[in-house]
Structures are given as structure tokens and as C-alpha cells.
SENU-41138 format. One line per field, with one value per atom (N, C-alpha, C, O): residue number from 1; chain; atom name; x, y, z. Coordinates in Angstrom, 2 decimals. Example, Ala and Ser with C-alpha at 12.3 -4.5 7.8 and 13.67 -1.06 7.14 Angstrom:
<recs>
n: 1:1:1:1:2:2:2:2 .
chain: A:A:A:A:A:A:A:A .
atom: N:CA:C:O:N:CA:C:O .
x: 13.19:12.30:13.20:14.24:12.85:13.67:12.90:13.41 .
y: -5.69:-4.50:-3.30:-3.32:-2.25:-1.06:0.03:1.14 .
z: 7.80:7.80:7.80:8.46:7.08:7.14:7.87:8.04 .
</recs>
This chain:
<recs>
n: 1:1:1:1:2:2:2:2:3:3:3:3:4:4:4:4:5:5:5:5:6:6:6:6:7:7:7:7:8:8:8:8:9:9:9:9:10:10:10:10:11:11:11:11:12:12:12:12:13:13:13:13:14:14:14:14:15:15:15:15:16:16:16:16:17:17:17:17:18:18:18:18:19:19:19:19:20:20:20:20:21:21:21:21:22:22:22:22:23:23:23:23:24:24:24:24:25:25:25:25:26:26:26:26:27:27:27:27:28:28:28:28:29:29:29:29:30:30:30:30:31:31:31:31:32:32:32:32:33:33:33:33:34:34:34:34:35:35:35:35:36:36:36:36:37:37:37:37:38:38:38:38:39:39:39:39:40:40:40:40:41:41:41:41:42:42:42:42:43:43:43:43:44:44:44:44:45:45:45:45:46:46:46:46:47:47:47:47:48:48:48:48:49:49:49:49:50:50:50:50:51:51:51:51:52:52:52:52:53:53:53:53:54:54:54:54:55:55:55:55:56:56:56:56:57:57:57:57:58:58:58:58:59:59:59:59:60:60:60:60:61:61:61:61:62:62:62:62:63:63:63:63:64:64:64:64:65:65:65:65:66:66:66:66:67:67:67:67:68:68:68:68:69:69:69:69:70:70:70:70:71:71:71:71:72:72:72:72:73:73:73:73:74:74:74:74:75:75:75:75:76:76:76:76:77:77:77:77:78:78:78:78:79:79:79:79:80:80:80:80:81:81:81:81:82:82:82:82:83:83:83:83:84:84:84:84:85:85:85:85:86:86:86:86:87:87:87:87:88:88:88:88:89:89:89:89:90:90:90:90:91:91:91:91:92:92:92:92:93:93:93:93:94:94:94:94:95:95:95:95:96:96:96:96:97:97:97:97:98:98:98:98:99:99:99:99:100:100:100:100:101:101:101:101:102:102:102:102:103:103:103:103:104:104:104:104:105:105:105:105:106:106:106:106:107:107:107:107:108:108:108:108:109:109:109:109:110:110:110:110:111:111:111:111:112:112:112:112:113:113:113:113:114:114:114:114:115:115:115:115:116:116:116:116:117:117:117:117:118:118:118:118:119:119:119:119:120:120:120:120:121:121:121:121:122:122:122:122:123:123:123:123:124:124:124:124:125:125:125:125:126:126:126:126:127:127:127:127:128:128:128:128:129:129:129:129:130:130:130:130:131:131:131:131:132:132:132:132:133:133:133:133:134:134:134:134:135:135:135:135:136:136:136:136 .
chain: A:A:A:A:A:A:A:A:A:A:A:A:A:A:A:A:A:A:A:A:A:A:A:A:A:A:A:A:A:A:A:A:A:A:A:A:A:A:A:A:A:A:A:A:A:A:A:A:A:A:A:A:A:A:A:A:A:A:A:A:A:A:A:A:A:A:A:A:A:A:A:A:A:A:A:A:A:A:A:A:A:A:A:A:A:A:A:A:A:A:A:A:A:A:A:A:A:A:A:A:A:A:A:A:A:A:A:A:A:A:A:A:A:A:A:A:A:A:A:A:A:A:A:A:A:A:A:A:A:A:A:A:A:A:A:A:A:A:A:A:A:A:A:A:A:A:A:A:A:A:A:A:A:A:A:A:A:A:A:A:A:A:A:A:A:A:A:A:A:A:A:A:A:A:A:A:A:A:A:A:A:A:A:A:A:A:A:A:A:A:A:A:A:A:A:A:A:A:A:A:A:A:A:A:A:A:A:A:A:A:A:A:A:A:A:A:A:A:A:A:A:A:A:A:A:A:A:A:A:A:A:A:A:A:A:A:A:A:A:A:A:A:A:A:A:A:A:A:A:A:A:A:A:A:A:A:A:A:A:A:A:A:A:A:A:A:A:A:A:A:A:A:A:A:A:A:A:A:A:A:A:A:A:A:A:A:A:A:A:A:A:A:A:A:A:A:A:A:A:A:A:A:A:A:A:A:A:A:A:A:A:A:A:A:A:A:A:A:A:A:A:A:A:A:A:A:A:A:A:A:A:A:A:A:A:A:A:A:A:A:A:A:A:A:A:A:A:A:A:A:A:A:A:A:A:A:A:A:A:A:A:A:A:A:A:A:A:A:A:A:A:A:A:A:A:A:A:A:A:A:A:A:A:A:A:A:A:A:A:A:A:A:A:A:A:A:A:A:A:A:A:A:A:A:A:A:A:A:A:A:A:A:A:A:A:A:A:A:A:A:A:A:A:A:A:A:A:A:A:A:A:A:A:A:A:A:A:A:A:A:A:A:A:A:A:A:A:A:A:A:A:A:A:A:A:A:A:A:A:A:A:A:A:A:A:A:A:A:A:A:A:A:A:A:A:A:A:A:A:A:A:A:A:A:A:A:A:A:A:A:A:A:A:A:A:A:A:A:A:A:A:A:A:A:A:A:A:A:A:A:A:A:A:A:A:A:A:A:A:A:A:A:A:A:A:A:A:A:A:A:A:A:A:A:A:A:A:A:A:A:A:A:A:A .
atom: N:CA:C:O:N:CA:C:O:N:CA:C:O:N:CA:C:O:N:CA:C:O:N:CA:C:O:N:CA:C:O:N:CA:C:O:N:CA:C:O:N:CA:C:O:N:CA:C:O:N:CA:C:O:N:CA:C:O:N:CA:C:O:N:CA:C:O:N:CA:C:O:N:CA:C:O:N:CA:C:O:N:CA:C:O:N:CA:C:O:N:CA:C:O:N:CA:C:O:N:CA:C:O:N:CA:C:O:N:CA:C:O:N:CA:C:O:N:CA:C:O:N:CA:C:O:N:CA:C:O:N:CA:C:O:N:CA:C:O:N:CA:C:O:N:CA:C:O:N:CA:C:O:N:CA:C:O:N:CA:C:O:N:CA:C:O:N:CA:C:O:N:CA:C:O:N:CA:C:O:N:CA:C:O:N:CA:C:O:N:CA:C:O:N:CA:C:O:N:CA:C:O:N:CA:C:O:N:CA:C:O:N:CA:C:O:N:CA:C:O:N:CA:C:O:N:CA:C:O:N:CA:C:O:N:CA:C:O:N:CA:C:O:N:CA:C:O:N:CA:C:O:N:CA:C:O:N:CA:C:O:N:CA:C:O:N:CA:C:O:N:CA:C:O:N:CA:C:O:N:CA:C:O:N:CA:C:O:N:CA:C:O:N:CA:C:O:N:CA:C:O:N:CA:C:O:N:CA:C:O:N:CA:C:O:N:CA:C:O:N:CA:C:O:N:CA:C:O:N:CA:C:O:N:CA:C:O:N:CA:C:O:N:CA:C:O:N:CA:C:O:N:CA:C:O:N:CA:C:O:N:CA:C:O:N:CA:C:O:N:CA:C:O:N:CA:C:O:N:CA:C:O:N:CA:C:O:N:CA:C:O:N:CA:C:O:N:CA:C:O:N:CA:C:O:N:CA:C:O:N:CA:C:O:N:CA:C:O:N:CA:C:O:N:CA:C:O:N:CA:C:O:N:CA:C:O:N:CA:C:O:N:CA:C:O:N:CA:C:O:N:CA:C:O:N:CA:C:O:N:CA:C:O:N:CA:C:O:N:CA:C:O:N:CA:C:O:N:CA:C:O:N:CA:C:O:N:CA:C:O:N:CA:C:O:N:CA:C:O:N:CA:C:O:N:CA:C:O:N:CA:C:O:N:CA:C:O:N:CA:C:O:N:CA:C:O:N:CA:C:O:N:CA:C:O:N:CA:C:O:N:CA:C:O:N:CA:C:O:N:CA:C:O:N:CA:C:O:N:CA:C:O:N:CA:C:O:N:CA:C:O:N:CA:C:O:N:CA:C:O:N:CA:C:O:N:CA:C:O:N:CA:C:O:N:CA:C:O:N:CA:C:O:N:CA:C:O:N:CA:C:O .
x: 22.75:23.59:24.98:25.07:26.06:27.48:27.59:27.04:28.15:29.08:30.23:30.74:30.84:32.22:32.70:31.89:33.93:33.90:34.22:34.51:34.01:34.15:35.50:36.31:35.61:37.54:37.08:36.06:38.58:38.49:37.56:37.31:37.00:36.23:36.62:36.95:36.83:36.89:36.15:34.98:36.65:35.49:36.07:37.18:35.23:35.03:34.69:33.49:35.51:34.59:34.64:35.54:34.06:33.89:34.17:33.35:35.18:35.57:35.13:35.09:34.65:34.16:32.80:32.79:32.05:30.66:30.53:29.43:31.82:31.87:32.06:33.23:30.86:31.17:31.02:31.70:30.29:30.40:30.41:30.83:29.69:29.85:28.98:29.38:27.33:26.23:27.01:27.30:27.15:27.57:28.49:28.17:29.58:30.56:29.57:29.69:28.70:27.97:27.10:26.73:26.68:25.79:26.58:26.00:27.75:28.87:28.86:28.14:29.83:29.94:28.51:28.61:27.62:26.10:26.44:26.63:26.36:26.11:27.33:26.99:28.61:29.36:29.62:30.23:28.77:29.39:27.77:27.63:26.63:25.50:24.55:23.41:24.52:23.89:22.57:21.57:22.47:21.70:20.81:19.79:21.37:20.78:19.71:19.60:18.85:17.56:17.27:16.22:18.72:19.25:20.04:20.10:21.04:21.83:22.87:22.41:24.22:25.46:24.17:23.12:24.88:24.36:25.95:27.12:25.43:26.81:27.51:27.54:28.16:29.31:30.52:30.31:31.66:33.06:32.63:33.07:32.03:31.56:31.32:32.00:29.95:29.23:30.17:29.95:31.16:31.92:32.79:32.49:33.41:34.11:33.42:33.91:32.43:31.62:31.01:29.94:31.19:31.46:32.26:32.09:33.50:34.57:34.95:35.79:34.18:34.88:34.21:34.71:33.30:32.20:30.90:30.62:30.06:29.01:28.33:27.93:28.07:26.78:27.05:28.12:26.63:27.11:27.56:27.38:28.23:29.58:30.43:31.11:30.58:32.03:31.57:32.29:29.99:29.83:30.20:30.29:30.34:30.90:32.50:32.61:33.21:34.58:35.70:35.57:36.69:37.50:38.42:39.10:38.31:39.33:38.79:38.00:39.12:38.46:39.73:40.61:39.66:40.35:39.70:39.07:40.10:39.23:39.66:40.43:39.08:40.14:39.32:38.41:40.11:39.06:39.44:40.31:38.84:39.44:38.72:37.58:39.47:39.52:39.41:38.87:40.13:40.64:41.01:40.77:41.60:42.12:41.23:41.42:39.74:38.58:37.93:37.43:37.88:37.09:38.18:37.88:38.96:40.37:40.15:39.87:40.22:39.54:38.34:38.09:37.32:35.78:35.63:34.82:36.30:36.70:37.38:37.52:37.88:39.39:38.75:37.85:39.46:39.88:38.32:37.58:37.70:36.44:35.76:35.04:35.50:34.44:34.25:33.23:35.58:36.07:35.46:34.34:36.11:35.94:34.77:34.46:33.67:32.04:31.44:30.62:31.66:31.48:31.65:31.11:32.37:33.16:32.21:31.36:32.53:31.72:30.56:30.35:29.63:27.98:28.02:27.06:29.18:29.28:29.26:28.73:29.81:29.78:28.39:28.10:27.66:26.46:25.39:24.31:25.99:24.90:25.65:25.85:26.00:26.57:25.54:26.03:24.11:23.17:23.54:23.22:24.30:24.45:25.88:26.30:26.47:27.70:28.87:28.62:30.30:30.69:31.84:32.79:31.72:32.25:33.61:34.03:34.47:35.88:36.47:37.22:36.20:36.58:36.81:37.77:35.55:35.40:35.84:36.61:35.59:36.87:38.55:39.17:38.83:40.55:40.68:41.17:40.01:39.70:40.26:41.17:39.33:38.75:40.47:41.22:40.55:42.18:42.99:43.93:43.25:44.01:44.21:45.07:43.29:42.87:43.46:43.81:43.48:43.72:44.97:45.49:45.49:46.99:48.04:49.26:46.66:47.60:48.30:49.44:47.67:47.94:46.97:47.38:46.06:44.71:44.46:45.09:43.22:42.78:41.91:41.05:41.53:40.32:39.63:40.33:38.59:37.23:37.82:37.85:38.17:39.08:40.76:41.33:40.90:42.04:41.52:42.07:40.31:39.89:39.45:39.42:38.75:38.47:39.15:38.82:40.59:41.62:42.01:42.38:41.77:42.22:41.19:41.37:40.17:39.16:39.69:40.74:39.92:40.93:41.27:40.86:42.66:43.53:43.76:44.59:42.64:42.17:42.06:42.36:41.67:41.15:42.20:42.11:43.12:43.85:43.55:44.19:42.17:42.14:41.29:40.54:41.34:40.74:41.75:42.32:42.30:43.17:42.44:41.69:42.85:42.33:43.76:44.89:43.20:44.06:43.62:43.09:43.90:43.97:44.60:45.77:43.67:43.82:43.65:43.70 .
y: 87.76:86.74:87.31:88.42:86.63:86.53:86.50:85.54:87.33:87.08:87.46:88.44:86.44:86.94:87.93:88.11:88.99:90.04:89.33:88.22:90.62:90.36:90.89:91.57:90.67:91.11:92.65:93.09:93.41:94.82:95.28:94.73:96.60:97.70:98.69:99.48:99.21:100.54:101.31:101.08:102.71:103.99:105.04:105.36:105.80:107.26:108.47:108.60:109.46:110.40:111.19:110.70:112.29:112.89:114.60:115.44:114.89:116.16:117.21:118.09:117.32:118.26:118.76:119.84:118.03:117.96:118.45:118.53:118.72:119.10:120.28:120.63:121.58:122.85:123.27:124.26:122.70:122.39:121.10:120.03:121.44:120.87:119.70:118.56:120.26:119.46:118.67:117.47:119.30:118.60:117.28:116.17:117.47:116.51:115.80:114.64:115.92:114.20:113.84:112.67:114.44:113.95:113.42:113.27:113.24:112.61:111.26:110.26:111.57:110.30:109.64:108.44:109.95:109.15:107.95:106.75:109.16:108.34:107.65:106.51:107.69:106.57:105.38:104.36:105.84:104.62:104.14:102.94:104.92:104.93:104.27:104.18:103.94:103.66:103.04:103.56:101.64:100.70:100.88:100.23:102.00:102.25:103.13:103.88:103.09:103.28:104.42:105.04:104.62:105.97:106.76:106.66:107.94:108.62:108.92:109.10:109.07:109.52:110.66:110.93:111.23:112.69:113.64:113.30:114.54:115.76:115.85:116.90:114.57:114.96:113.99:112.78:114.45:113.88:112.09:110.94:112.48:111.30:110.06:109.06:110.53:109.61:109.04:107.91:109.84:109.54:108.56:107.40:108.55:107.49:106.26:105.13:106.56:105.14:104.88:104.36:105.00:104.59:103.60:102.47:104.63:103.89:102.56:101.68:102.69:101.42:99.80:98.68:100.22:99.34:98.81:99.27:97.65:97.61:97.55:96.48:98.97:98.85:99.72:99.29:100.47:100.94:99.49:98.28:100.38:99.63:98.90:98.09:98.98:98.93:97.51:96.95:97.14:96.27:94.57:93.63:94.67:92.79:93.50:92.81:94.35:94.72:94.21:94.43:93.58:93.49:94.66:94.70:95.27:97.08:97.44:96.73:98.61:99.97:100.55:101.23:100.20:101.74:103.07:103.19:103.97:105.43:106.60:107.44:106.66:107.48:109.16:109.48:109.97:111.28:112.13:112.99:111.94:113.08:114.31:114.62:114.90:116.65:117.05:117.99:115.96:116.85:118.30:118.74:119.00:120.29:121.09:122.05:120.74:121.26:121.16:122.13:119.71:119.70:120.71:121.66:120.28:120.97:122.53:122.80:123.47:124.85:125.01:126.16:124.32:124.33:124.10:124.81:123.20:123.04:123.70:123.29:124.73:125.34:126.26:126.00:127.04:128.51:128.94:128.54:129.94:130.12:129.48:129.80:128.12:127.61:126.88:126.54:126.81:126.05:127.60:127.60:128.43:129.58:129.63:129.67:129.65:129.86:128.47:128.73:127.38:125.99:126.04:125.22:126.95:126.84:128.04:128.03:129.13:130.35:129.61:129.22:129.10:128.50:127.77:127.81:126.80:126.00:126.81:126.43:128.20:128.80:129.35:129.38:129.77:130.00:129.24:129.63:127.79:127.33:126.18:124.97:127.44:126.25:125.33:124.74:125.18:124.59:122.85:121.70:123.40:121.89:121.67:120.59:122.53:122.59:122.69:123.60:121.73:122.38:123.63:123.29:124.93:126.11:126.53:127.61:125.49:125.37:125.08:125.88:124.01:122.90:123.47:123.26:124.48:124.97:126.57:127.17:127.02:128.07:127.55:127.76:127.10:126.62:126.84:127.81:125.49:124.84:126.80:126.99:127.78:129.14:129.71:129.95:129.76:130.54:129.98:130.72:128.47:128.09:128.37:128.78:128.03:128.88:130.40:130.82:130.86:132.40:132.76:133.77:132.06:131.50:130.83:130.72:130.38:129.83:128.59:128.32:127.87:126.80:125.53:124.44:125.84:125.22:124.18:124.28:123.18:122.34:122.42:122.50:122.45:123.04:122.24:121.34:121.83:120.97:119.62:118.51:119.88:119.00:117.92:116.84:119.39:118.10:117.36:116.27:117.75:117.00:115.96:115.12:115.57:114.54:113.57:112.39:114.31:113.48:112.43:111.26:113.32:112.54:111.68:110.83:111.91:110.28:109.97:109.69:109.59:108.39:108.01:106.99:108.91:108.21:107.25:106.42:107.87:106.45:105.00:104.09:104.95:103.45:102.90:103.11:102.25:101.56:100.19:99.30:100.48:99.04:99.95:99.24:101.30:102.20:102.71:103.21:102.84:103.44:104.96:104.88:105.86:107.47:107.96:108.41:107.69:108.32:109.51:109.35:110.74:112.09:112.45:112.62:112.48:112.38:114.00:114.49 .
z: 94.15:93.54:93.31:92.79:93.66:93.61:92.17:91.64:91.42:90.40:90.36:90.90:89.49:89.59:88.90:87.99:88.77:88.01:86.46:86.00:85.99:84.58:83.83:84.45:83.02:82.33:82.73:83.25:82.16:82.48:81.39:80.31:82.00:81.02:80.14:81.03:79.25:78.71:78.69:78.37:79.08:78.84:78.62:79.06:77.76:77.61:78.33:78.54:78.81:79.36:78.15:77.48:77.45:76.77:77.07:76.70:77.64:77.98:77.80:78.66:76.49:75.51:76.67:77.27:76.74:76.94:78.85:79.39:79.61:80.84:80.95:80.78:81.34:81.02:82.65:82.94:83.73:84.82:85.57:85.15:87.15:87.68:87.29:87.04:87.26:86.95:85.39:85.33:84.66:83.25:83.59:83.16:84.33:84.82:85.33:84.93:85.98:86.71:85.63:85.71:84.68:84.03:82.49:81.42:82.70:81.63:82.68:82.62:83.56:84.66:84.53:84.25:84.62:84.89:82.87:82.72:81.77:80.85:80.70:80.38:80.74:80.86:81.63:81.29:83.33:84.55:84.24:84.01:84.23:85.04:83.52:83.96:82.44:81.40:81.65:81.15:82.61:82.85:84.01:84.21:84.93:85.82:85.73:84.76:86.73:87.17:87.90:88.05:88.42:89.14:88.72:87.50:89.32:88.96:89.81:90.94:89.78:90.65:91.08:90.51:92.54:93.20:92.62:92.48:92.47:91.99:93.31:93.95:93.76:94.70:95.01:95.10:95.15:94.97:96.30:96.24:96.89:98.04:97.00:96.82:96.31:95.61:94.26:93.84:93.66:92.57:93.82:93.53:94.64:95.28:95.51:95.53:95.64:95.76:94.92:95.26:93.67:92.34:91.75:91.29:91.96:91.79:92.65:92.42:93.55:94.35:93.40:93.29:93.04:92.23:93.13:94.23:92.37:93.17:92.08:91.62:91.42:90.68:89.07:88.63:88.38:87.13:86.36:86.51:85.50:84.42:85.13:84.50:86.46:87.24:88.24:89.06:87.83:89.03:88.81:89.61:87.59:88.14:86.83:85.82:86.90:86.16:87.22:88.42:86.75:87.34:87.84:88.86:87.19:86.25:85.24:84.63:84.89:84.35:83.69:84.22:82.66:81.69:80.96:79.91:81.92:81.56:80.81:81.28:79.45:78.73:78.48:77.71:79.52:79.63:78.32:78.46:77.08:76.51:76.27:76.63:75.67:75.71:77.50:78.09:77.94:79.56:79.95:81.08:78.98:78.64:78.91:79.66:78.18:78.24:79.37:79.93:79.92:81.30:82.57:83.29:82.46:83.01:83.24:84.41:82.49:82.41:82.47:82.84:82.27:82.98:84.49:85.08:85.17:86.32:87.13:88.29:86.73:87.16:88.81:89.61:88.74:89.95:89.90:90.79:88.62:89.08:89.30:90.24:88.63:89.21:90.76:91.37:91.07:92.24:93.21:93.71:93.30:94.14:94.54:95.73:93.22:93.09:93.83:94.71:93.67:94.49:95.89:96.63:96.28:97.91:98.28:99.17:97.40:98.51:98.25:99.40:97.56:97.84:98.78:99.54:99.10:100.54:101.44:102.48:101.40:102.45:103.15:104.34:102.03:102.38:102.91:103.37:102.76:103.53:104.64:104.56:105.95:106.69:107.60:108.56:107.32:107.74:106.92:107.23:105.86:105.11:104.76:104.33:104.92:104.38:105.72:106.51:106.08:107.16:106.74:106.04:107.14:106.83:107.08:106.68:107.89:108.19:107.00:106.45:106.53:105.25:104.04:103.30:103.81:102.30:102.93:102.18:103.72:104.05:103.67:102.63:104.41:104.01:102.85:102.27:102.28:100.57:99.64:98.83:100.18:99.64:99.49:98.55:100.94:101.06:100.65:100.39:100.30:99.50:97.72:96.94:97.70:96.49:96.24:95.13:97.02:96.68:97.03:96.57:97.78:97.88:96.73:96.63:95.78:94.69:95.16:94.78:95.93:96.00:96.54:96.92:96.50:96.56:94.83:93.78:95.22:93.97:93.72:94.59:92.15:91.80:91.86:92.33:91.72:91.04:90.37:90.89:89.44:88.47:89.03:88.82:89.96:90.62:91.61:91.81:92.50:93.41:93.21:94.11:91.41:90.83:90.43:90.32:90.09:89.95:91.04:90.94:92.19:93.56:94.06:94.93:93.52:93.75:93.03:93.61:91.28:90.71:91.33:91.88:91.67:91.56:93.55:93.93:94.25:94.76:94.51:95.28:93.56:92.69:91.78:90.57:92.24:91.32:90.59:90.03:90.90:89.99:88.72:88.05:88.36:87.43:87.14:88.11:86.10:85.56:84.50:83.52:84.98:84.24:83.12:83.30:82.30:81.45:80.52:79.42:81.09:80.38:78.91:78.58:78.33:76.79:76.58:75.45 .
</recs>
């Protein structure tokens, strides 16, 4: 059944509570995912197709206002090591992982000019303009 969307949403991410990677999906799960039956998978893919809507909080929303606070916190939980440690495990398994991608990703990084975890999340946002992320 067709419904039509509903006015915009408000939400919380709770910053505090993101000490990794797993932690970050399992914030995203209790803020997008409440009603569901399922769970986001821990990956930047599945957070995009999230955001696009469909199903969660987000599925009959017109727009989304997302207010991440203590970002600061998720921000440095996310950062350089954990990004580094995320990429070399991609590396190890290039049976699942492709090893060009998260190579680069690696040397950029160590270049000091690579994105961590946290900005790559940013950049699914800020995909979605009908979601507005506001870093508190």
C-alpha cells in the first residue's frame, strides 16, 4: 500500500554511545531502525539505502532532521586509527573485500589526506538532501 509521506522527522543520534564501528550501527539501528524486525548491516552501502527511505523512521517522512550530538565524540572514535584498522582488515580478506580500493583509501590516510570512518559517513549524508545532519 501507497502512502503518502508524512511531515518531516526529528532525530537523535546520540554520539556519546559510538565508540566504534559496530556501536555506530547499532545507534543508527535504535534511532532509524526502532519498529523494525531487522537491522542496518555495519556498512556505509546499507546506511545509503537508508537514507534514501523505504523502510525505518524514514519510510513514509517527507525529510529528516538529524541532530548528531556529542559528534566530537563519535568524531575521535571514528578517526585515523580506527579507519587504518577497518582498511588493513579489508585488506586481509581480499576473498571479500576489493584490495585496490581499501589500499588507496590506506595511503591516503598516511598521506594525511585520506577520510576517516566518520567523514565517509558524513558523505552518505550529505548525499540525502532531503535529511538534513546537523553536528551538535
Amino acid at each position: 500500500m501507497n502512502r503518502p509521506p508524512s511531515a518531516a522527522v526529528d532525530l537523535r543520534i546520540e554520539g556519546a554511545r559510538v565508540r566504534d564501528i559496530p556501536s555506530l550501527y547499532a545507534e543508527l539501528n535504535r534511532v532509524f531502525m526502532p519498529d523494525e524486525e531487522w537491522t542496518l548491516g555495519e556498512s556505509l552501502d546499507a546506511l545509503d539505502d537508508l537514507l534514501y527511505g523505504g523502510f525505518g523512521v524514514l519510510a513514509h517522512a517527507s525529510s529528516a532532521r538529524v541532530v548528531w550530538a556529542d559528534s566530537a565524540i563519535s568524531r575521535q572514535a571514528l578517526g585515523i586509527p580506527l579507519t587504518r584498522a577497518h582498511l588493513a582488515a579489508k585488506l586481509e580478506r581480499p576473498d571479500i573485500y576489493a584490495a585496490r580500493p581499501a589500499r588507496a583509501a590506506l595511503d591516503e590516510l598516511d598521506r594525511g589526506a585520506g577520510k576517516t570512518y566518520f567523514d565517509l559517513v558524513l558523505d552518505v549524508f550529505a548525499g540525502h538532501p532531503e535529511v538534513e545532519l546537523v553536528l551538535a
